[in-house]
Every structure is written in structure tokens, then in C-alpha cells.
N, C-alpha and C positions, 0 to 999 in steps of 0.2 A: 504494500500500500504506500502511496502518497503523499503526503500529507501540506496544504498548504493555510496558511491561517491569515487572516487578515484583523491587525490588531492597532490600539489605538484609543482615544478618548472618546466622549461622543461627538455627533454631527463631526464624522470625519470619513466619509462615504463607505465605510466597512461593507454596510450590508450591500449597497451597488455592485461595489468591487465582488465582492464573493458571489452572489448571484449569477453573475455577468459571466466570470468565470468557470462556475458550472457549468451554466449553457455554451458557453464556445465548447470546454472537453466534451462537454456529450454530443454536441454538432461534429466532433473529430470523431466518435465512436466509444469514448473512453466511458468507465463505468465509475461515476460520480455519487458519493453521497454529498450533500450539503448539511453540516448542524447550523439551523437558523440563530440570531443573537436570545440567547437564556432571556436575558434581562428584561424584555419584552415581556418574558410569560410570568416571571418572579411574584408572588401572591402577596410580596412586603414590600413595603417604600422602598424607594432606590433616591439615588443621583447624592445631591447636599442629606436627606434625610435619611439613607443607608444606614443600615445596623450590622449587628454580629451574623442574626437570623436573615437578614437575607443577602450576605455574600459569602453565606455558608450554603444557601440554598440555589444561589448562580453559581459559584464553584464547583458542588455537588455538580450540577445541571451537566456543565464544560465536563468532569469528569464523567458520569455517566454516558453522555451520548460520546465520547470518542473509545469507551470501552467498547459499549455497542453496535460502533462502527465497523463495517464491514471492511473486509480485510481485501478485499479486491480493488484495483480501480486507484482512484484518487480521491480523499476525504479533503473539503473546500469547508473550512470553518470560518462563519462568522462571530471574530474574536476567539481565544483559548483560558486557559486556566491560567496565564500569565496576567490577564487583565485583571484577574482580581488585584493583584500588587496595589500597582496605582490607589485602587478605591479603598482599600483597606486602612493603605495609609492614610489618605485625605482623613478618611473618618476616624482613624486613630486619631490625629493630630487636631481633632475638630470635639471629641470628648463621645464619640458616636458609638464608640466603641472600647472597650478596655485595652490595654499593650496588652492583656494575657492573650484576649481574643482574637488580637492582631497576630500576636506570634505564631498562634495554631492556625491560622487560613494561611498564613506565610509558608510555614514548617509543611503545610497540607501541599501547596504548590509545590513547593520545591523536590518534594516526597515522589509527588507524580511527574515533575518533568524530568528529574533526575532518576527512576526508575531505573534499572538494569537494563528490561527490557523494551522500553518506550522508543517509539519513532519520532523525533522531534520533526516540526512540521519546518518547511521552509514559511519563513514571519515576513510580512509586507505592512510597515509601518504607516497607518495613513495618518497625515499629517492632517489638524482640525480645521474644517471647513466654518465660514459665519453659522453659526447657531439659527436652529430651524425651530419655532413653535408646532409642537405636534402632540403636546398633552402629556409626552412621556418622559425624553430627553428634558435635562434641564437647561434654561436658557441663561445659566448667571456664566458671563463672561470669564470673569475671577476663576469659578471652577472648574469650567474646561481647559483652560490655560494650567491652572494647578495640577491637575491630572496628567495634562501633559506633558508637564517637567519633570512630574513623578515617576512617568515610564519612560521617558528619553534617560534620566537618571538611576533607573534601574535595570534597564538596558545595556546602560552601558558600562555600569560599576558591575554585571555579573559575564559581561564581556559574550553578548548573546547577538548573534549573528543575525542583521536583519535588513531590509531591503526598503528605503523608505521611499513611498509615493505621495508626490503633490495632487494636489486636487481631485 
């Protein structure tokens, strides 16, 4: 299997890009799973209002559906288990959440990407596009910006190979 992940903040065209993607490999013949963005389906607050409970239950999500993933083909992720980082900290660092709780989502990534047997995905970093009112994404400027220093800077302190796209 394949693996390519398109990861990033919000309003940073992830789910375009992965979509987009699918559809050309499967116009070439190839056998495509696509995991849509968790966050979407998340049952708890997300974005500035995020907690323990739910970017245990997006983590969960990333982790579950790429176990589930079929082994054939090429697996096209919108976003991975890497994007919890980012948000975990913001909400660490915002009182959202406790350092304990931050360390175990932390510890829980690194668990899974660091696996023995894991296939790391090749990462295509989308850079943040102007913020889009659409009821789910949030639109505070500050936060997307924050998020996004969080994972260029975590990125690049764990020396994670990634491929960045404008717009």
C-alpha cells in the first residue's frame, strides 16, 4: 500500500487536494481508499473550544480508519494522526486541556507513527488558505496562524519529511 496524507491547519484546501487526488489515481486504474477529515464527524467541540474528549476521539478516528485500511492500492488521507500535535498543543497552552492529557495524545501519536511496522504516508503540507465561514472551521485568524506555526515547528524539530503546497 501507498500511503499519501495531506496535512495542515484549517481552511488550507486538505480536503480538495485529497479528493482531487483520489479521483485522478482511480481515472489511472489504481485502487484508492480515501479517509475523509475525522473532524467533521467529531460528536464534541473542536477548533479554539477542543478538549481532551475530542482529540482523543479525532485521533482515535485517524487511527482507526488507517488500520482499516485496505492494504491494496493507494490510501489518500484527508489529514493523519500527526495533526492532532498542533491542536493538542494550542489547547494545552490555552488551559483546554491538562499537560497530562496533552502528553498521552502526544505519546499516542508518536506510538502509532513510530510503530515497527507502520507505513509512513508520503505528507503534503498545505499551507493556510483566507478562512472560509462554513459553521464548522473556525474563523479567528490568531488560531489558524497558531496552528500553523505549531506544525511547521513540529515538523521540523522531529525532522519529518514533507512536501509543502501553496494554494
Amino acid at each position: 500500500m501507498r500511503k499519501i496524507a495531506f496535512i495542515g491547519s484549517h481552511c488550507a484546501g486538505k480536503t480538495t487536494k485529497a479528493r482531487l487526488t483520489a479521483k485522478v489515481l482511480e481515472s489511472l486504474g489504481y485502487k484508492v481508499t480515501l479517509i475523509e477529515e475525522g473532524t467533521r464527524l467529531c460528536p464534541f467541540p473542536i477548533n479554539e473550544q477542543g478538549s481532551y474528549q475530542s482529540q482523543k476521539w479525532i485521533l482515535d478516528y485517524y487511527i482507526e480508519s488507517e488500520n482499516n485500511a485496505s492494504e491494496n492500492g493507494f490510501l489518500v488521507m484527508d489529514r493523519c494522526t500527526l495533526d492532532t500535535l498542533p491542536y493538542v498543543t494550542f489547547l494545552q497552552s490555552r488551559g483546554n486541556i491538562s499537560g497530562t492529557e496533552c502528553s498521552e495524545l502526544i505519546s499516542r501519536v508518536w506510538s502509532f507513527w513510530n510503530a515497527e511496522n507502520y507505513i509512513k504516508p508520503a505528507l503534503f503540507y498545505c499551507s493556510p488558505l483566507p478562512l472560509v465561514e462554513d459553521g464548522i472551521r473556525s474563523t479567528n485568524q490568531e488560531f489558524q496562524t497558531s496552528i500553523d506555526a505549531i506544525f511547521r515547528r513540529v515538523l521540523d524539530e522531529n525532522h519529518i519529511d514533507y512536501t509543502e503546497l501553496q494554494g
